[in-house]
CHARMM-style PDB file with segment names, atoms N, HN, CA, C and O in Angstrom:
ATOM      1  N   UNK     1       2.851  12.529 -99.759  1.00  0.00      PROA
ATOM      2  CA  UNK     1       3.926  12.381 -98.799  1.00  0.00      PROA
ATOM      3  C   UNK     1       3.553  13.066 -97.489  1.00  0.00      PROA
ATOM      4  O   UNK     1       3.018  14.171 -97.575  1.00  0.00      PROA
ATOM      5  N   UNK     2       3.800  12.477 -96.146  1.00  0.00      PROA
ATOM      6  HN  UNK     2       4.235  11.579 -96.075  1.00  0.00      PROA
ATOM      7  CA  UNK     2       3.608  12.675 -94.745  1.00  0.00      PROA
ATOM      8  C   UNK     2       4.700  14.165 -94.866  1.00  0.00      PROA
ATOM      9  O   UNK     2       5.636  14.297 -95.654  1.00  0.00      PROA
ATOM     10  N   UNK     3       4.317  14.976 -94.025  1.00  0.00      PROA
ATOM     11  HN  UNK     3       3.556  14.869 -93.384  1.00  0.00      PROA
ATOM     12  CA  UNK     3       5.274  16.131 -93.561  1.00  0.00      PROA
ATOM     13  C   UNK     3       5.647  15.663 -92.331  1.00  0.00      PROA
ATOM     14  O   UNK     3       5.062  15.115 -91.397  1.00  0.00      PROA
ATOM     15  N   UNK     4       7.049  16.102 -92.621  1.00  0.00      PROA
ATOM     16  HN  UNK     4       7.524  16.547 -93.380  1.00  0.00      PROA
ATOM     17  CA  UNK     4       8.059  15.594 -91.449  1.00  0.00      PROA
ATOM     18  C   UNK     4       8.223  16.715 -90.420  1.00  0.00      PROA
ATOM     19  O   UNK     4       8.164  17.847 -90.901  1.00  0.00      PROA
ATOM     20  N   UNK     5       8.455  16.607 -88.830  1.00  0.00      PROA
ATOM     21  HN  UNK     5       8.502  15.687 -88.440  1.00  0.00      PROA
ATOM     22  CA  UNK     5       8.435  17.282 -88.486  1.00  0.00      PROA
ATOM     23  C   UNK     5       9.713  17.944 -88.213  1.00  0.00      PROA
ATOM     24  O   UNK     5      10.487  17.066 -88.594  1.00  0.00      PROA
ATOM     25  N   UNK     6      10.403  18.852 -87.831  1.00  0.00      PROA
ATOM     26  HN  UNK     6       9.775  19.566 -87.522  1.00  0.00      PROA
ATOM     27  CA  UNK     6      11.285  19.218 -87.515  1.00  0.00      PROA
ATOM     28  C   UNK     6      11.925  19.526 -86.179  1.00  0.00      PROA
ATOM     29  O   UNK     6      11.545  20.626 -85.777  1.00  0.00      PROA
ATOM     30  N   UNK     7      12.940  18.803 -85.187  1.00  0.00      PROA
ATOM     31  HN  UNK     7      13.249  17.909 -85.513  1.00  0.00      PROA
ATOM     32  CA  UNK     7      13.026  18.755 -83.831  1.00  0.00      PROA
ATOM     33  C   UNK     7      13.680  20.351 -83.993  1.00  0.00      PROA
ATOM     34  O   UNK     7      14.311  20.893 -84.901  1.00  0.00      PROA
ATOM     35  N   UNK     8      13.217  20.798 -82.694  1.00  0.00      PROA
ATOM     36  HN  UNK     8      12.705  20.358 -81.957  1.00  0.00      PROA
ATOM     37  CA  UNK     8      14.150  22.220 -82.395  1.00  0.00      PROA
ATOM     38  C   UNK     8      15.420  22.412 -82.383  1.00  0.00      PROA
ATOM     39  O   UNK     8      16.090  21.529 -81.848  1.00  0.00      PROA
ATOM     40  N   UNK     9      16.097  23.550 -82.935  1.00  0.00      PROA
ATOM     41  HN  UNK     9      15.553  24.267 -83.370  1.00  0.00      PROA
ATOM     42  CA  UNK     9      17.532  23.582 -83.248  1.00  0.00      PROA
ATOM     43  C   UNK     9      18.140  24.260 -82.089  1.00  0.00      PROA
ATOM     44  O   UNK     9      19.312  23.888 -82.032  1.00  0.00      PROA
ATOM     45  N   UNK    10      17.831  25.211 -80.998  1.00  0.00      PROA
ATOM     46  HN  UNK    10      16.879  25.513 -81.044  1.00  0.00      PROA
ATOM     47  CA  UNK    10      17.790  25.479 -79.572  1.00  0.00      PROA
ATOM     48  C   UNK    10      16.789  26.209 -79.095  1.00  0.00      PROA
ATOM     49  O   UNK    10      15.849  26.687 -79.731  1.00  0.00      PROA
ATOM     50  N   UNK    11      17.061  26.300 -77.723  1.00  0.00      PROA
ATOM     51  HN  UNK    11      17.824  25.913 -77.207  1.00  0.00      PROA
ATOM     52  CA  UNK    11      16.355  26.537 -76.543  1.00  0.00      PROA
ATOM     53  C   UNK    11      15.677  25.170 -76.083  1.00  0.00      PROA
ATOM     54  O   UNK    11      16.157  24.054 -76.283  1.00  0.00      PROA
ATOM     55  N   UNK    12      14.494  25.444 -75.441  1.00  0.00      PROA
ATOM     56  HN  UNK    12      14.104  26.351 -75.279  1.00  0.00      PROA
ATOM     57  CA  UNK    12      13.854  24.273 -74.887  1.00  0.00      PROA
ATOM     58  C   UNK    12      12.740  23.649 -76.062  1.00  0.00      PROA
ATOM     59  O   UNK    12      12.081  24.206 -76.940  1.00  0.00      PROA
ATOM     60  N   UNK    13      12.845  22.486 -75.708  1.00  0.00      PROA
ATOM     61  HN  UNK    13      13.379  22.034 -74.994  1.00  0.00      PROA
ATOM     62  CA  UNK    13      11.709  21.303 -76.725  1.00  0.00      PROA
ATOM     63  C   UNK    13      10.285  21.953 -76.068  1.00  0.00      PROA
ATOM     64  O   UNK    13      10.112  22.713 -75.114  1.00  0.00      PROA
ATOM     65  N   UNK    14       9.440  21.370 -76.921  1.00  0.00      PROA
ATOM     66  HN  UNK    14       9.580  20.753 -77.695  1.00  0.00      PROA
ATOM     67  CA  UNK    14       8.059  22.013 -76.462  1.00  0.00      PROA
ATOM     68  C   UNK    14       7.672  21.052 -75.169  1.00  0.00      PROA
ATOM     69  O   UNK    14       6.978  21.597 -74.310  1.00  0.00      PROA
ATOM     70  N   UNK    15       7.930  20.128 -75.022  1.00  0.00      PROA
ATOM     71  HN  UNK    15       8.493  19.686 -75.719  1.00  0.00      PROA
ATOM     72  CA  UNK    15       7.563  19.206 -73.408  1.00  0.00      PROA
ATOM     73  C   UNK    15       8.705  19.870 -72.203  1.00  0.00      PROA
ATOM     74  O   UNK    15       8.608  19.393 -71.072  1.00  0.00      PROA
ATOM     75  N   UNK    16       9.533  20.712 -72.388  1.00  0.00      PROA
ATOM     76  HN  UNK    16       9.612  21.099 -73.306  1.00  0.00      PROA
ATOM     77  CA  UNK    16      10.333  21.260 -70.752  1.00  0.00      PROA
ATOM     78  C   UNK    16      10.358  22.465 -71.234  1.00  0.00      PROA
ATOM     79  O   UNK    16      10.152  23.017 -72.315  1.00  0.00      PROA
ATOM     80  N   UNK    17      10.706  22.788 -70.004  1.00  0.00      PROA
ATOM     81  HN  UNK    17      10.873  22.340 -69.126  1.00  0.00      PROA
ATOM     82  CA  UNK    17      10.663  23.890 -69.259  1.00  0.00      PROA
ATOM     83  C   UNK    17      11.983  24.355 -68.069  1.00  0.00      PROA
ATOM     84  O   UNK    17      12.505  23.627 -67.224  1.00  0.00      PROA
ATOM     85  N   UNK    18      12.275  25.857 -68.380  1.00  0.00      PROA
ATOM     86  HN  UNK    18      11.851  26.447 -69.066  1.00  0.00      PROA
ATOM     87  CA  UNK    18      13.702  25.935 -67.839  1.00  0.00      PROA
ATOM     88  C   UNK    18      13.354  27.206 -66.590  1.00  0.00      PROA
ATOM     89  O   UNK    18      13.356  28.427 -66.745  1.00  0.00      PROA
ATOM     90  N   UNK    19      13.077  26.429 -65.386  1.00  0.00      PROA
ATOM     91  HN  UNK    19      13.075  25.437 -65.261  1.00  0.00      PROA
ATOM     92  CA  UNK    19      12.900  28.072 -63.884  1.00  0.00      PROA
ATOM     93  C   UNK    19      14.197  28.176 -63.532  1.00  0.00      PROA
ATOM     94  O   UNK    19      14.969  27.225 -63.652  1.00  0.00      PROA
ATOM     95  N   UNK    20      14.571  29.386 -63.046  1.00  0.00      PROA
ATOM     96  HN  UNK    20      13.944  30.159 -62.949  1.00  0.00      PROA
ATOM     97  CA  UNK    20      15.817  29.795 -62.456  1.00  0.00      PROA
ATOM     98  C   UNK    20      15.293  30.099 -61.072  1.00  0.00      PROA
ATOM     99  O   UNK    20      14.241  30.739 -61.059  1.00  0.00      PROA
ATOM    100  N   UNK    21      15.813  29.769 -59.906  1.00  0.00      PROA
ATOM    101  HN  UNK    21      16.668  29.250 -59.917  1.00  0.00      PROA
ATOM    102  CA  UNK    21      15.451  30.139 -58.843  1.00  0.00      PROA
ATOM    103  C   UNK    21      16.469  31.805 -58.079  1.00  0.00      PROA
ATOM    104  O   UNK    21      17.550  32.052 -57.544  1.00  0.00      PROA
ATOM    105  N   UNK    22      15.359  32.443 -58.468  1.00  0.00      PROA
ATOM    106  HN  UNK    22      14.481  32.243 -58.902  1.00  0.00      PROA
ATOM    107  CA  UNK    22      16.253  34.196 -58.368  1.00  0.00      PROA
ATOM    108  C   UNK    22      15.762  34.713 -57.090  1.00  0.00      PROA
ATOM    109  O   UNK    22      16.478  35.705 -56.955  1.00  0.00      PROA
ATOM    110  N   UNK    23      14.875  34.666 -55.906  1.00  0.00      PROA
ATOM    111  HN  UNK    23      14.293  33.860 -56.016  1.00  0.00      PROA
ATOM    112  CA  UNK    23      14.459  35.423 -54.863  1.00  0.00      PROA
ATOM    113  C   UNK    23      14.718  33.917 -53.491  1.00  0.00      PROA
ATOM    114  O   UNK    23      14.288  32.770 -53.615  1.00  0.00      PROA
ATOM    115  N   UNK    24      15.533  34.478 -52.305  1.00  0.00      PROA
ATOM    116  HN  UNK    24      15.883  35.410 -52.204  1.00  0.00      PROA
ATOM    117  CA  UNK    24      15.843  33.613 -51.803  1.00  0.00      PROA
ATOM    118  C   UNK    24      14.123  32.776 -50.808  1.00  0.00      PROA
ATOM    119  O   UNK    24      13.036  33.202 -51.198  1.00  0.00      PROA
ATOM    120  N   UNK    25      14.127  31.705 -49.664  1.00  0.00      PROA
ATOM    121  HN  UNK    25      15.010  31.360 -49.347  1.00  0.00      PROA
ATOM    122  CA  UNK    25      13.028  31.680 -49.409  1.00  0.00      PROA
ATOM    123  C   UNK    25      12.905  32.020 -47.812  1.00  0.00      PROA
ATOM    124  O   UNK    25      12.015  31.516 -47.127  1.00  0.00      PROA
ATOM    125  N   UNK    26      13.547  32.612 -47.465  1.00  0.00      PROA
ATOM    126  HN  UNK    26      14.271  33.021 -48.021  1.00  0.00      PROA
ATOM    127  CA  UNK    26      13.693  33.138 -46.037  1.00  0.00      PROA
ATOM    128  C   UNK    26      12.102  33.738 -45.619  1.00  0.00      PROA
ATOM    129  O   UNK    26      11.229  34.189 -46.360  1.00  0.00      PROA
ATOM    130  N   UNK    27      12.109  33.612 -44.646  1.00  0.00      PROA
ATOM    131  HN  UNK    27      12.818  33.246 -44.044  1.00  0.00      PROA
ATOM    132  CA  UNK    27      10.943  33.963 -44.511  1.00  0.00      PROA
ATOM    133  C   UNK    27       9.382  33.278 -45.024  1.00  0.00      PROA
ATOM    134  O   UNK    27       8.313  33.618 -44.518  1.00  0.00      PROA
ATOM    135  N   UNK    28       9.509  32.349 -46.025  1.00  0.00      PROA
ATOM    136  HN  UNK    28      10.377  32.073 -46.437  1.00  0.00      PROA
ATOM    137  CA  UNK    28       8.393  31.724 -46.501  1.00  0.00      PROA
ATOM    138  C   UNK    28       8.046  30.681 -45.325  1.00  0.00      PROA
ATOM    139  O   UNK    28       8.557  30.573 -44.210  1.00  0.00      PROA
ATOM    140  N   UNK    29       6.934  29.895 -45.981  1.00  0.00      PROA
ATOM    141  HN  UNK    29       6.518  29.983 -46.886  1.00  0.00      PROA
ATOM    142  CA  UNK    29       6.512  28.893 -45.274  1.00  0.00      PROA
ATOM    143  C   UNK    29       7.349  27.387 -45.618  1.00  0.00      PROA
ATOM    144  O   UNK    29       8.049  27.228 -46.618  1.00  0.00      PROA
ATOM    145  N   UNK    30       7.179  26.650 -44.871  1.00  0.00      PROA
ATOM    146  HN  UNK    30       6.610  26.780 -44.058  1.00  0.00      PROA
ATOM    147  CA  UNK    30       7.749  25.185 -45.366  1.00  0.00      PROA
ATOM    148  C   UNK    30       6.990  24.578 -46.642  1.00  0.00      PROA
ATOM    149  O   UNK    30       7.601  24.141 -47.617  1.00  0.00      PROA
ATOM    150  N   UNK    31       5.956  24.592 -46.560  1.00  0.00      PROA
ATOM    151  HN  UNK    31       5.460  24.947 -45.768  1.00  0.00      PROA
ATOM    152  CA  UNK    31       5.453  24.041 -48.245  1.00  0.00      PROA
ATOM    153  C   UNK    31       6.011  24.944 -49.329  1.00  0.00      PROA
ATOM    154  O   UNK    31       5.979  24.566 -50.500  1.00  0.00      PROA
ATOM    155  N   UNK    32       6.325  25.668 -49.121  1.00  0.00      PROA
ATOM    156  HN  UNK    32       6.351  25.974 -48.169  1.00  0.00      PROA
ATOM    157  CA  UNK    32       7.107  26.790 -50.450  1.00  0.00      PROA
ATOM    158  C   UNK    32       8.491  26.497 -50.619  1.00  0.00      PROA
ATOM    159  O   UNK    32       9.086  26.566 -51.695  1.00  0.00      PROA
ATOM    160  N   UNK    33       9.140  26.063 -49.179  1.00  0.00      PROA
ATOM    161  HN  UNK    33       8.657  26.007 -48.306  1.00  0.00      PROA
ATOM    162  CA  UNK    33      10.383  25.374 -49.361  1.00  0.00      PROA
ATOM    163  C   UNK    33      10.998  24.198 -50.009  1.00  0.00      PROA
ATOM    164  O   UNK    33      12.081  24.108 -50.587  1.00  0.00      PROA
ATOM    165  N   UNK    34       9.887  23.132 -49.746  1.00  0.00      PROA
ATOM    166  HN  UNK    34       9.007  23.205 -49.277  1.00  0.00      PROA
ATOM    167  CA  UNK    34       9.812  21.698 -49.899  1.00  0.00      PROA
ATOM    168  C   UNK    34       9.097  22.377 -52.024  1.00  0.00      PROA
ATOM    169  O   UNK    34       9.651  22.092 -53.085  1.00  0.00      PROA
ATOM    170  N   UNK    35       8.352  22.878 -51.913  1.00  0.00      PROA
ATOM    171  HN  UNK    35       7.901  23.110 -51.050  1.00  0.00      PROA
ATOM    172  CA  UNK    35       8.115  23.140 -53.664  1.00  0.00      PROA
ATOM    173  C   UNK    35       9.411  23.340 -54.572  1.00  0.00      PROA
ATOM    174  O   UNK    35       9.615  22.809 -55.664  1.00  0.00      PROA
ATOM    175  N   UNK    36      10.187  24.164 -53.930  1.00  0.00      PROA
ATOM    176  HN  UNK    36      10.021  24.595 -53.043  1.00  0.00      PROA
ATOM    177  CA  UNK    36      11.015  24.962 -54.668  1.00  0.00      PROA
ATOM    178  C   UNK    36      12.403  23.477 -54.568  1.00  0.00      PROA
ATOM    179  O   UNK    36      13.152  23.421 -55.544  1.00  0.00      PROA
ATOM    180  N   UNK    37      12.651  22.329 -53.329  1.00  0.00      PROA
ATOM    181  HN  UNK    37      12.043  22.375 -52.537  1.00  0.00      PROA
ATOM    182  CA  UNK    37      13.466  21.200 -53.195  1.00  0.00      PROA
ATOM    183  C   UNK    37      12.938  20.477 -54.151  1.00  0.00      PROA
ATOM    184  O   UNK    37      13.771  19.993 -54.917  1.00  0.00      PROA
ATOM    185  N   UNK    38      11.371  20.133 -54.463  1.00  0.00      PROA
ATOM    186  HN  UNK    38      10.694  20.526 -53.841  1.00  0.00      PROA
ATOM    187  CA  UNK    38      10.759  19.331 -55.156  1.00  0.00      PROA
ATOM    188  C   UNK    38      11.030  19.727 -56.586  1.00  0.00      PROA
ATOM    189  O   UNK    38      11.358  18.786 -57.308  1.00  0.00      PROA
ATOM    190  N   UNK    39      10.950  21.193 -57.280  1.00  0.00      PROA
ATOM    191  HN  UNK    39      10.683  21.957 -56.693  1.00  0.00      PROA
ATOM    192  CA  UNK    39      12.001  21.409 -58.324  1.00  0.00      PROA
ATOM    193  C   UNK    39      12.976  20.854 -58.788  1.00  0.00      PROA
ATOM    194  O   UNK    39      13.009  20.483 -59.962  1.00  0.00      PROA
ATOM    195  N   UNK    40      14.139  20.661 -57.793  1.00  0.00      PROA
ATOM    196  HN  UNK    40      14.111  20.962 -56.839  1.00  0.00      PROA
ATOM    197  CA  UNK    40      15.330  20.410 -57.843  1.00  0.00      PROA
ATOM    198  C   UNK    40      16.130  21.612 -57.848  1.00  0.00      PROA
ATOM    199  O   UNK    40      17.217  21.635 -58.426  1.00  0.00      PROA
ATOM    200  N   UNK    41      15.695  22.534 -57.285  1.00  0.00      PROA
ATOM    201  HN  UNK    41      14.812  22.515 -56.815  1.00  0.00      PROA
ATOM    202  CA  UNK    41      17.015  23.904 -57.333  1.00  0.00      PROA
ATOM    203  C   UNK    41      17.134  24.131 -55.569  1.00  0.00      PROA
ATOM    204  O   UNK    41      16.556  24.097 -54.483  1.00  0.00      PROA
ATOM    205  N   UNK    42      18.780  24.462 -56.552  1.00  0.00      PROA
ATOM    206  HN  UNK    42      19.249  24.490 -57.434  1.00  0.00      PROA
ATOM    207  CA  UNK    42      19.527  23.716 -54.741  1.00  0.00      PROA
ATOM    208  C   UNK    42      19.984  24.794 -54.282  1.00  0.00      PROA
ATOM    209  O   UNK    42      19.826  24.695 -53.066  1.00  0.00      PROA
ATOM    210  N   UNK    43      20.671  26.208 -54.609  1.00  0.00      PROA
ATOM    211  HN  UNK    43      20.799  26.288 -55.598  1.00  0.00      PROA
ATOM    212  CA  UNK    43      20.625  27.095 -54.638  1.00  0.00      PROA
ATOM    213  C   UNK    43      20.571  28.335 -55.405  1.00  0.00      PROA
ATOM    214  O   UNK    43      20.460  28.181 -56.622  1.00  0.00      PROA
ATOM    215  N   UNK    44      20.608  29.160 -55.100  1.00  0.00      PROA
ATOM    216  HN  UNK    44      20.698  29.285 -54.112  1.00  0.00      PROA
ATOM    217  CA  UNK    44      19.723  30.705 -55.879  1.00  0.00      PROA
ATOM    218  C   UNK    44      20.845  30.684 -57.454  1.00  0.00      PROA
ATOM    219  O   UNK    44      21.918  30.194 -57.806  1.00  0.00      PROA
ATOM    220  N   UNK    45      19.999  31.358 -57.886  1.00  0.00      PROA
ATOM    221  HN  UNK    45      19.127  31.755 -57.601  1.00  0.00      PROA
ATOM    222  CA  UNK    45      20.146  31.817 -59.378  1.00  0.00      PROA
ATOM    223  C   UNK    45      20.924  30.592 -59.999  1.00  0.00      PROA
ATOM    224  O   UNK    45      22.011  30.815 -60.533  1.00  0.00      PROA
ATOM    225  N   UNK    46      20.247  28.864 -59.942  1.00  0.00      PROA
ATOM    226  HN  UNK    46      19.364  28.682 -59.509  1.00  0.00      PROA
ATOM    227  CA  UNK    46      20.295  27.745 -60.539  1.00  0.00      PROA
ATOM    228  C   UNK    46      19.361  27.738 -61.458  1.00  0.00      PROA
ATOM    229  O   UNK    46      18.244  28.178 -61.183  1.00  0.00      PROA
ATOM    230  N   UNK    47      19.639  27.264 -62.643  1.00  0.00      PROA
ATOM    231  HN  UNK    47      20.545  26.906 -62.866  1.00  0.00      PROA
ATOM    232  CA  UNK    47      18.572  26.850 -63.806  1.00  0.00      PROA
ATOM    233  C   UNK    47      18.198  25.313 -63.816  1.00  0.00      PROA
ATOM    234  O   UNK    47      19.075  24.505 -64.124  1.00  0.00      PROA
ATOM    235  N   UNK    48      17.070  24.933 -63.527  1.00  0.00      PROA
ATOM    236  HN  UNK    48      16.358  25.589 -63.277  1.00  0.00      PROA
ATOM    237  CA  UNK    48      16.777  23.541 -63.740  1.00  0.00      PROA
ATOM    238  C   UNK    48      15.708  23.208 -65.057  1.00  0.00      PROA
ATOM    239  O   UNK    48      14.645  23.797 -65.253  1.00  0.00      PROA
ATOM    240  N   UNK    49      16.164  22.338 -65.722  1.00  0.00      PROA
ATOM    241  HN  UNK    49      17.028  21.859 -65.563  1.00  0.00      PROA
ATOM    242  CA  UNK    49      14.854  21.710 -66.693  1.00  0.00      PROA
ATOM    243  C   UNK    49      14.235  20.803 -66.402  1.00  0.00      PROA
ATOM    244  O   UNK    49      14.818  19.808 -65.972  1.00  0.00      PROA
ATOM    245  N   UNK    50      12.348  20.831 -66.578  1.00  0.00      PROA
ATOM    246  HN  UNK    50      11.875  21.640 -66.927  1.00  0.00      PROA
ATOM    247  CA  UNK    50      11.684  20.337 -66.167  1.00  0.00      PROA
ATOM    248  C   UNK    50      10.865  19.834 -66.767  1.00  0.00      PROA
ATOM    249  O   UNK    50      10.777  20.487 -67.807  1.00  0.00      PROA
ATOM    250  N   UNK    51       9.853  18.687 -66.785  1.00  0.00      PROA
ATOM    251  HN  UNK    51       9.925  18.156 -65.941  1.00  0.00      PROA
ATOM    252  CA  UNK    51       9.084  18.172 -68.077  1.00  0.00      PROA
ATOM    253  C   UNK    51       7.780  19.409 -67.889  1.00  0.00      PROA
ATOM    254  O   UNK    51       7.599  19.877 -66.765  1.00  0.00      PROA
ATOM    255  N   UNK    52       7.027  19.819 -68.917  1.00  0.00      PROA
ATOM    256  HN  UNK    52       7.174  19.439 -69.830  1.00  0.00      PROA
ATOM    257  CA  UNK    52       6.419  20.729 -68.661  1.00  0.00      PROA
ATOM    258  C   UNK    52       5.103  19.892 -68.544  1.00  0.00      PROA
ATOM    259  O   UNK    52       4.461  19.822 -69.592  1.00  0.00      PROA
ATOM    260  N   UNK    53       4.610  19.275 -67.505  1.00  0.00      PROA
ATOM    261  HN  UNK    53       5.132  19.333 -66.654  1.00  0.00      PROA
ATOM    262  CA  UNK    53       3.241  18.788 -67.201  1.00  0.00      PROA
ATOM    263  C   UNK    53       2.531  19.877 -65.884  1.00  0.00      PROA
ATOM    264  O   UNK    53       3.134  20.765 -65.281  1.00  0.00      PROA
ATOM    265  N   UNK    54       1.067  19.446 -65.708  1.00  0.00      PROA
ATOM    266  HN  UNK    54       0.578  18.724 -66.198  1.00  0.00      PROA
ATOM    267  CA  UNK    54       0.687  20.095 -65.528  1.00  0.00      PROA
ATOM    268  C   UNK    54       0.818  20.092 -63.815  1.00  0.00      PROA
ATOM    269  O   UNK    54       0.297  21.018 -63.193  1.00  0.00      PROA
ATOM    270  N   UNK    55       1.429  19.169 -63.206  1.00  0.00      PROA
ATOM    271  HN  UNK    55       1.852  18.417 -63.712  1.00  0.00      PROA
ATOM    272  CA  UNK    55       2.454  19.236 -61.470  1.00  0.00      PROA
ATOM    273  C   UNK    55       3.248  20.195 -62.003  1.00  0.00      PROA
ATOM    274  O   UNK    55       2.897  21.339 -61.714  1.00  0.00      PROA
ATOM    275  N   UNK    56       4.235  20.088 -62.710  1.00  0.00      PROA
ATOM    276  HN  UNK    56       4.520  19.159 -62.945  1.00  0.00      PROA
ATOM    277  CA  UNK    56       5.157  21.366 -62.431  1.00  0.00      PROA
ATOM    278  C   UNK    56       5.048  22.900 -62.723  1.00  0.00      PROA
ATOM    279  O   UNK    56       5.589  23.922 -62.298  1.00  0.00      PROA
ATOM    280  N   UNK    57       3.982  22.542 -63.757  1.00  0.00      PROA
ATOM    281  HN  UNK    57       3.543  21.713 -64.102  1.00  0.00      PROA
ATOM    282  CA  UNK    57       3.251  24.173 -63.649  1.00  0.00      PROA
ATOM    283  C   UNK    57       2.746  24.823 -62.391  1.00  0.00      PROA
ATOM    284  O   UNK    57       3.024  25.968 -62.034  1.00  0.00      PROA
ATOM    285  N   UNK    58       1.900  23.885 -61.696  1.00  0.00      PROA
ATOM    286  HN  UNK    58       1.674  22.955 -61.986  1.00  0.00      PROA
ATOM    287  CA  UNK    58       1.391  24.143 -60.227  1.00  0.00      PROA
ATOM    288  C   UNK    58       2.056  24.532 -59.612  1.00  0.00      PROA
ATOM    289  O   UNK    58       1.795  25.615 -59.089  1.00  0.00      PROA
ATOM    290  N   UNK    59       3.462  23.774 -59.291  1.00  0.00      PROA
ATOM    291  HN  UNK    59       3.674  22.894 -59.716  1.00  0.00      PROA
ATOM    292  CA  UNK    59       4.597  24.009 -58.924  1.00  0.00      PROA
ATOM    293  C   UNK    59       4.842  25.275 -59.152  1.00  0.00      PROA
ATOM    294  O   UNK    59       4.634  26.264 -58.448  1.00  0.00      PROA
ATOM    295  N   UNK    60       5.417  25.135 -60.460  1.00  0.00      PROA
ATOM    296  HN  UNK    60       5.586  24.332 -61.031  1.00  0.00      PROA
ATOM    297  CA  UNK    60       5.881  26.733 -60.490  1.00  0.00      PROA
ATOM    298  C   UNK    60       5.178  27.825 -59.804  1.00  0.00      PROA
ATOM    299  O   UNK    60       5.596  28.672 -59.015  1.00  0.00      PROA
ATOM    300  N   UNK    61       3.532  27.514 -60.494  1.00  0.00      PROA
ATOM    301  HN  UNK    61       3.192  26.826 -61.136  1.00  0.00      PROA
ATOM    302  CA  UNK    61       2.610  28.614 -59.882  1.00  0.00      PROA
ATOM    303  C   UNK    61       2.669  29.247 -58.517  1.00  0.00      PROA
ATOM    304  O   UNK    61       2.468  30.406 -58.157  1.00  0.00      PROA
ATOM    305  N   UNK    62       3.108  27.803 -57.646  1.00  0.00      PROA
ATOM    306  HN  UNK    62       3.272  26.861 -57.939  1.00  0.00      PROA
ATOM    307  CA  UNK    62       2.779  28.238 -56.105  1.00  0.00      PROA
ATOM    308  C   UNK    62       4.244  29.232 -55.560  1.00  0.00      PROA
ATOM    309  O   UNK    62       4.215  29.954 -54.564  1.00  0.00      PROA
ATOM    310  N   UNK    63       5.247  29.087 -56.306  1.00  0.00      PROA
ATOM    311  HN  UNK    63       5.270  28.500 -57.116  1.00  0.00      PROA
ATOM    312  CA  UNK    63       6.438  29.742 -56.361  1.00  0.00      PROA
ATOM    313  C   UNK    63       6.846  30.840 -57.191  1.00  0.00      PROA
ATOM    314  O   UNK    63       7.876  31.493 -57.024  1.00  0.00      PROA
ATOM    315  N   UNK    64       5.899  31.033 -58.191  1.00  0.00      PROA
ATOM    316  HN  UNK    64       5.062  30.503 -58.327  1.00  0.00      PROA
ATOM    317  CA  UNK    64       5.841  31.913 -58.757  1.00  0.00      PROA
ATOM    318  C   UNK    64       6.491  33.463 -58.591  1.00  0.00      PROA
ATOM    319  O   UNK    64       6.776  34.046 -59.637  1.00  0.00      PROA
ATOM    320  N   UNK    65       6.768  34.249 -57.112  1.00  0.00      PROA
ATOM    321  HN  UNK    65       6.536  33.775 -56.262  1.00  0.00      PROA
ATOM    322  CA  UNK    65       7.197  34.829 -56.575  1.00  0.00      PROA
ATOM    323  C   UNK    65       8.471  34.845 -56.191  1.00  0.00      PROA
ATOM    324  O   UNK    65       8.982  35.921 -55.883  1.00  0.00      PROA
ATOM    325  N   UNK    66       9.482  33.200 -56.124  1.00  0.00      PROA
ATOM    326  HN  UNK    66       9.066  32.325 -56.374  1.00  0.00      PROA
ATOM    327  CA  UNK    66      10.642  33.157 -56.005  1.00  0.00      PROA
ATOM    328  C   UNK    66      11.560  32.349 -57.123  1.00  0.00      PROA
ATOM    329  O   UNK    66      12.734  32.001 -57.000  1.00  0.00      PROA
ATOM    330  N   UNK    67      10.630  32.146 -58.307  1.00  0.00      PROA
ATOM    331  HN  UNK    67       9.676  32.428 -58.408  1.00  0.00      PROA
ATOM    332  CA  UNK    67      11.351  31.998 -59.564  1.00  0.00      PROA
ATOM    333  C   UNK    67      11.175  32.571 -60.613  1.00  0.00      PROA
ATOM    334  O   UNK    67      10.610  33.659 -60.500  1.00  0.00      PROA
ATOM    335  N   UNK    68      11.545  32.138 -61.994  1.00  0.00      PROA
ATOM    336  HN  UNK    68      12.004  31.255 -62.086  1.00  0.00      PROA
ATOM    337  CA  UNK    68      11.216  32.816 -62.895  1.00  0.00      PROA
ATOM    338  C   UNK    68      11.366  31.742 -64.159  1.00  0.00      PROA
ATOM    339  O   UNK    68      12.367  31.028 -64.207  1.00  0.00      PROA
ATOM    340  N   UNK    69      10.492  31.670 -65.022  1.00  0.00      PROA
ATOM    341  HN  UNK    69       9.679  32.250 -64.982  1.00  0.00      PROA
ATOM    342  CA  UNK    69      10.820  30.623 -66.187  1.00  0.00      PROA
ATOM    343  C   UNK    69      11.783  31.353 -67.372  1.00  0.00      PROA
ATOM    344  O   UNK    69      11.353  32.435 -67.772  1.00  0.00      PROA
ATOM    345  N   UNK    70      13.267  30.780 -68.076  1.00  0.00      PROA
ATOM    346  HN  UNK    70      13.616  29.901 -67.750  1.00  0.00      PROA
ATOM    347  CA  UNK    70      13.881  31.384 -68.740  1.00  0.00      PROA
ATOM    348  C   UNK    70      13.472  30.210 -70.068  1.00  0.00      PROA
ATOM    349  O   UNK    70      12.825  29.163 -70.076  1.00  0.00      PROA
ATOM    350  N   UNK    71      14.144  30.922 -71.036  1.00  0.00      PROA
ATOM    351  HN  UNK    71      14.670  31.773 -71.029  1.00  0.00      PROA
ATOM    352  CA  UNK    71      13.688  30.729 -72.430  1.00  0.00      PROA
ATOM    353  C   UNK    71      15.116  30.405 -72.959  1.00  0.00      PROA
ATOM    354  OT1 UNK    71      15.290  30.152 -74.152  1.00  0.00      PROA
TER     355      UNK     71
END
């Protein structure tokens, strides 16, 4: 018999990913702005879920400083 797998009972599935946007972007540059719009977080301390590929990791990466990934 095949083993079945079991879908997650909470938090996030193993393909997303959940950033909260916690540090405002005043002062940054416009590509850090347009990263953090390209997210989808519209204002501060919003949680968005995201497919976890390897653009939105980048993403995150380059923002890394004005978000934070929650669990």
């Amino acid at each position: 018999m095949a083993a079945e797998k079991k879908a997650p009972t909470k938090g996030t599935t193993k393909g997303t990913v959940k950033v909260k946007w916690v540090v405002s972007f005043i002062g940054c540059t416009d590509d850090m702005r347009q990263t953090i719009r390209g997210l989808g977080l519209r204002r501060l301390h919003q949680v968005v879920e995201r497919q976890n590929t390897p653009e939105t990791q980048g993403m995150i990466h380059k923002v890394r400083h004005l978000v934070e990934v929650v669990d």
